[in-house]
N, C-alpha and C positions, 0 to 999 in steps of 0.2 A: 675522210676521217683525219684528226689530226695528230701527228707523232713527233716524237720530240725523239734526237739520237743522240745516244752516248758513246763516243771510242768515234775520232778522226781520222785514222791508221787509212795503210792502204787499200785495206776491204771498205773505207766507207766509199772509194772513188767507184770500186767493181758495182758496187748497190747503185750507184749513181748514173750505170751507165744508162740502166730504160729507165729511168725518172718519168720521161716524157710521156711514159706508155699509161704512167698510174698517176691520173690527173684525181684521181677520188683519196689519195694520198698528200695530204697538207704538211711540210716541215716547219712545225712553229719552229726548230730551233735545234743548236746542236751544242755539245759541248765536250771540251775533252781537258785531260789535268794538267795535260802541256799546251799552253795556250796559245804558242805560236802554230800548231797545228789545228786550235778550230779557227785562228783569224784567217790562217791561207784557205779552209774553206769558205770560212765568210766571205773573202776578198774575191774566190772563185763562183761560189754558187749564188751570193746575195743573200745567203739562210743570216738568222740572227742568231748570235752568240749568249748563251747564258753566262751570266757571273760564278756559276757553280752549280752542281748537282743539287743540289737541296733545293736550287732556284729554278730549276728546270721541273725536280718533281713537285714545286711548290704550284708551276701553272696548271690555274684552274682548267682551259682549256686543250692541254692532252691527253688523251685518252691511250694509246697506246707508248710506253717506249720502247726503245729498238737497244738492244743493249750490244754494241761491237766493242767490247773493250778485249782485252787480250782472255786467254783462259784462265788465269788465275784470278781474274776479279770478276769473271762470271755470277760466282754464286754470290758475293754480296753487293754487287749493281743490280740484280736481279733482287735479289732479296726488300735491301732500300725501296725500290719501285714497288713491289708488291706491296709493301707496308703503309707507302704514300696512298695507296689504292690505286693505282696507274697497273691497266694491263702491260704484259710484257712479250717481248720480242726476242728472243738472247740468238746469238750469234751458236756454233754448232764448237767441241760439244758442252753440250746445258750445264755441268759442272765435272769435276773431279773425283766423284764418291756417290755413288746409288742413296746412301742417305740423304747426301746433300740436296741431289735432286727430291728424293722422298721432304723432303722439310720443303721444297718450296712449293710444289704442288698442292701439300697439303696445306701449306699457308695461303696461296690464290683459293683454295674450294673454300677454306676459313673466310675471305674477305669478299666472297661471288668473283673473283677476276679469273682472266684468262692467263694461261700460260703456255705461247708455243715457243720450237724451236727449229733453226735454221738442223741440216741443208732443206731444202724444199725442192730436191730436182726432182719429185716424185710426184708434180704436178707438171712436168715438160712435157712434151708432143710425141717425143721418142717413147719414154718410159709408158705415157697412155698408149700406144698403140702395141707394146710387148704385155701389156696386160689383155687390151684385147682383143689382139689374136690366142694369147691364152686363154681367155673366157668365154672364144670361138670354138674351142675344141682344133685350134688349129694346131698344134704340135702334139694332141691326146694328151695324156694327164703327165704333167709339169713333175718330170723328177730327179733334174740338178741343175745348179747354177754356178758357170763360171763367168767370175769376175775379174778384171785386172786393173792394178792403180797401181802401178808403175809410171813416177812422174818426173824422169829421166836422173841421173847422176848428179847431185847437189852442189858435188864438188868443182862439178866443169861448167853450169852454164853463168854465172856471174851473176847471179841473184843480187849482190852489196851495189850492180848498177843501177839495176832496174829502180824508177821511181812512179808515178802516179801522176793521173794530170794534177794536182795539187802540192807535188814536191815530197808526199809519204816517202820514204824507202819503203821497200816490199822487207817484211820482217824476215832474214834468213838466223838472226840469232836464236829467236822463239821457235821460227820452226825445228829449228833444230835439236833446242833443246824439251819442246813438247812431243815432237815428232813425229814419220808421217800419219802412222795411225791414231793416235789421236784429232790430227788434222784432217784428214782425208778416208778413215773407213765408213765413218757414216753416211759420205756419199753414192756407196752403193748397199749398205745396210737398210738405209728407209725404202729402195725399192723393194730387194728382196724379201726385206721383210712383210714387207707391202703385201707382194707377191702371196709367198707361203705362209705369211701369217709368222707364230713364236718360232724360235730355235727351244729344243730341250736340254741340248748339251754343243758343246762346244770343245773341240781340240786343236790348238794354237802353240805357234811357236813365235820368237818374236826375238831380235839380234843387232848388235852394232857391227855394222860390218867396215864402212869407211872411217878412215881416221882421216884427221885434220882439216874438215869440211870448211873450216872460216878461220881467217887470221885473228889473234887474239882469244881462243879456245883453247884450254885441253885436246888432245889428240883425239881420245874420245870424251863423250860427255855422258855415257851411259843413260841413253836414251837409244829405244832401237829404228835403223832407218829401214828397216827389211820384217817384216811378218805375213804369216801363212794363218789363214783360219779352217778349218773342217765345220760346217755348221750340220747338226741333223734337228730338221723341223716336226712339229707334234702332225703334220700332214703326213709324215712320211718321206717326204722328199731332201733331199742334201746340197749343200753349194760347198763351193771352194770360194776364198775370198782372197788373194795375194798382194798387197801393202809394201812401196817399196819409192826412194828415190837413189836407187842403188842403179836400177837396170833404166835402157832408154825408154820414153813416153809411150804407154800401151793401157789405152782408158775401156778395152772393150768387155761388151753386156753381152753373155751368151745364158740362154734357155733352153736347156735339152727335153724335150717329152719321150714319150715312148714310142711316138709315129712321127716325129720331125723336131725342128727347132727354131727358134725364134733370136735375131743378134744385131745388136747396131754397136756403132762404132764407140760410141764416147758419151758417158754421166755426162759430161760438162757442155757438149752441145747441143741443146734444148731440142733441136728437129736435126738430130744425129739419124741419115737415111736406116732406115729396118730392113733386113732382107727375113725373109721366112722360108723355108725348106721342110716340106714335107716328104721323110725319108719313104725312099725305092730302093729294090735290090739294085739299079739299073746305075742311081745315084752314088749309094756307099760302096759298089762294086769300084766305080770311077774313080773313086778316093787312092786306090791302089795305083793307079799314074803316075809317074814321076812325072811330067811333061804338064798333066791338069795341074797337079798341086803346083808347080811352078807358074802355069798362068791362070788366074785366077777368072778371066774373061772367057778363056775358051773351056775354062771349066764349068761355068754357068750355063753352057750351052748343054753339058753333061747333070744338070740340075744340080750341081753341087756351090750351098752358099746360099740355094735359093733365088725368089725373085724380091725386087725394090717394092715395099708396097708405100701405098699413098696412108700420110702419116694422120692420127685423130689430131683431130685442133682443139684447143682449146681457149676460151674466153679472152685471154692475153697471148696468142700466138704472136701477134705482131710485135709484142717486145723485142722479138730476138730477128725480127725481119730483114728491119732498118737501122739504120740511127736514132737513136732514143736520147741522146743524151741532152742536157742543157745549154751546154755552148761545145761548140766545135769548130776549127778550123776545115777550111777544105783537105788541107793533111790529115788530119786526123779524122775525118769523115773517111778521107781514102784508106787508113789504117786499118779504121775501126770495119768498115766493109769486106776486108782479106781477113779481118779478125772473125768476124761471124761467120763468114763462107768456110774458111779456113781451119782455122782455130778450135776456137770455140767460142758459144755463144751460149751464155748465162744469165736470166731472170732474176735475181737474186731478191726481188722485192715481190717474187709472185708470192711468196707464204704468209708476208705481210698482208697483200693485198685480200688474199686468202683468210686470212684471221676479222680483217675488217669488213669483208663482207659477212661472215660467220657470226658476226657482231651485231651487225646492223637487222638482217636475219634473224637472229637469236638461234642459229642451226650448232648444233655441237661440233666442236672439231673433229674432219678426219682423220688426222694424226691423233690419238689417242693419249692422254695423259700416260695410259701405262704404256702405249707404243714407244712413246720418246723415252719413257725409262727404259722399257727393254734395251731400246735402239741404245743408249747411253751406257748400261750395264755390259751389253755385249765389245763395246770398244773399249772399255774398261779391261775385261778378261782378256782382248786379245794383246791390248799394249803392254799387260802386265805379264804374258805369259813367260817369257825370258826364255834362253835358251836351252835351259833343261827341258821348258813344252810345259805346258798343261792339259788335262782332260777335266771338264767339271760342267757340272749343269747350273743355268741360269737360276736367279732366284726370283726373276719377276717372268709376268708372260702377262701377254694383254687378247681380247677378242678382235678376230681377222679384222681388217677394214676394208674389207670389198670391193668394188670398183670406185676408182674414183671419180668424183664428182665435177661437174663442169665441165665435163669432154663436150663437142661440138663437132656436128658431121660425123658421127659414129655408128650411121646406120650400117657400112659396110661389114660385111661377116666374113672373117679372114680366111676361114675353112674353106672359100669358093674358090680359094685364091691358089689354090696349091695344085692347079694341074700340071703333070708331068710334061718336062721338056723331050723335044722329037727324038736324039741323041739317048736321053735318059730311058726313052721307051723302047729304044731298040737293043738297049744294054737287056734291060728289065727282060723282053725277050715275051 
């Protein structure tokens, strides 16, 4: 299918890195309003350069575009394209205001077009397998979530060096002044919410706690780098959400049920390992250790943490295997493979890819037009909540969306998976 992108910045190099994996994905073309950043990808990728937006949604033969321009021009690159009749693609989050988004939804139903949005980790290999060994009965009925997106102290890793295989800087002014949660909550928002379906209320706090994060800023810029969410879902079940580039990197996905839990490392790497634990007296007895809690190896032997299970695959696993990208050095092969094993390792073209076959199909999106509102509405209340805190109920809520689609090799049933360790049975008694 063919897609044409707009915004060159350094998120278009991250899209770029499994190119390779999504050959059903055609780049007529890209454009951006600073032109020496779409020439250095033209000079890098070989994509062609449009003379201007209006000439990119002017071509007859795009069918989708891909909107990565910063958040503020979200809603009216988005808007343009919908109006050109071009479905749309928009970068995360979709706008700035629940109306905003409300106007452009209901301008794609007005014109038949489609409108998704980024993040999409809720199609990864990780995230499908905590759903179902949830959908297994393997942790009994799902009732909290803790999440963490703590993306270490902004102030100390030198973000203004970092640059892209294409010469981008990694934007630390925007982020800073958008901030992390609007950056970064929705990447564990669309699982959870996935998971449990609507939130009904929400209680959030949200705070600038470092000053003087970039030379050339105000001390602070009143935007917050630090927020806590409380969510309570119409299922009955609750999460904690914690939003921060204050404390050091801590990306992990925990699921408590009422007979175990389900937890993997990190949103950001697509086949981030899962462990599952289904609680024993024998188990949470062990937790009382100082000796286990400090090793976490010999505490697996006491069933606590659980065991690794073998993760669902799906349709595009291999994106995040290998090297995907277009051109590379054998440095950067080398990099980029400590970067996946290590790191993290991100798809960023599967919701794309996901919409295009959705297209091709005619199957409705699983991301749900009210989904992505909710999802948008809820990082809205928590960036705004400031530090007095708020308590308020959402105004949007959408119908669950069930399992997700396109898993492969999912016949295993995680529930078989939880027999008690020898250690753990002898605690158990």
């Amino acid at each position: 299918m063919n897609i044409a992108i707009v915004g060159c910045g350094f998120v278009f190099d991250i899209y770029m890195r499994t190119i390779s994996a999504h050959p059903e994905l055609k780049i007529r073309g890209v454009y951006d309003l600073k032109t020496d950043r779409s020439a250095k990808v033209s000079a890098y990728y070989g994509f062609d350069v449009y003379p201007s937006y209006e000439a990119l949604l002017a071509d007859p033969e795009v069918t989708i575009v891909v909107n990565l321009t910063n958040i503020g021009s979200h809603f009216e690159v988005t808007r343009q394209a919908l109006e050109a009749g071009k479905h749309v693609y928009s970068e995360k989050p979709l706008t700035k205001s629940v109306d905003e988004s409300r106007i452009l939804f209901e301008l794609a139903e007005q014109r038949g077009l489609r409108l998704y949005a980024a993040p999409c980790n809720i199609f990864s290999d990780s995230v499908r397998t905590i759903f179902k060994a949830v959908e297994d009965g393997a942790i009994g009925r799902p009732l909290l979530v803790y999440a963490e997106l703590d993306d270490n102290p902004i102030h100390l890793m030198e973000f203004e060096k970092v640059r892209s295989p294409t010469g981008a800087p990694w934007p630390l002014e925007e982020e800073i002044h958008e901030g992390c949660t609007y950056e970064h909550l929705g990447y564990h928002l669309v699982w959870i919410c996935g998971l449990l379906g609507p939130a009904v209320s929400v209680t959030a706090f949200s705070s600038e706690l470092i000053e003087n994060k970039m030379d050339g800023l105000p001390p602070r810029v009143g935007t917050p780098d630090f927020s806590v969410a409380c969510l309570q879902f119409a299922n009955g079940a609750s999460a904690r959400i914690t939003c921060s580039v204050v404390a050091p990197r801590d990306h992990r996905m925990r699921v408590i049920g009422d007979a175990g839990e389900v937890i993997a490392d990190s949103y950001r790497q697509y086949r981030s390992p899962v462990f599952l634990e289904r609680y024993s007296k024998g188990s949470l007895s062990a937790r009382k250790f100082q000796t286990l809690r400090a090793h976490p190896t010999l505490a697996r032997l006491f069933g606590i943490g659980g065991r690794r299970q073998t993760l669902v695959r799906n349709w595009k696993s291999e994106a995040v295997e290998k090297d995907q990208q277009m051109r590379s050095s054998f440095r950067q092969r080398m990099i980029e493979w400590v970067r996946r094993r290590e790191v993290y390792a991100q798809d960023k073209l599967i919701g794309i890819a996901e919409m295009a076959r959705d297209l091709d199909s005619g199957k409705q999106p699983y991301a749900s037009p009210e989904f992505i509102m909710h999802v948008n509405e809820l990082t809205l209340l928590v960036q705004g909540a400031g530090p007095e805190g708020t308590a308020v109920r959402p105004t949007t809520s959408f119908t669950p969306l069930g399992p997700i689609p396109g898993s492969e090799s999912a016949v295993k049933n995680y529930r078989s998976e939880t027999r008690p360790r020898l250690f753990e049975r002898l605690l158990t008694g």
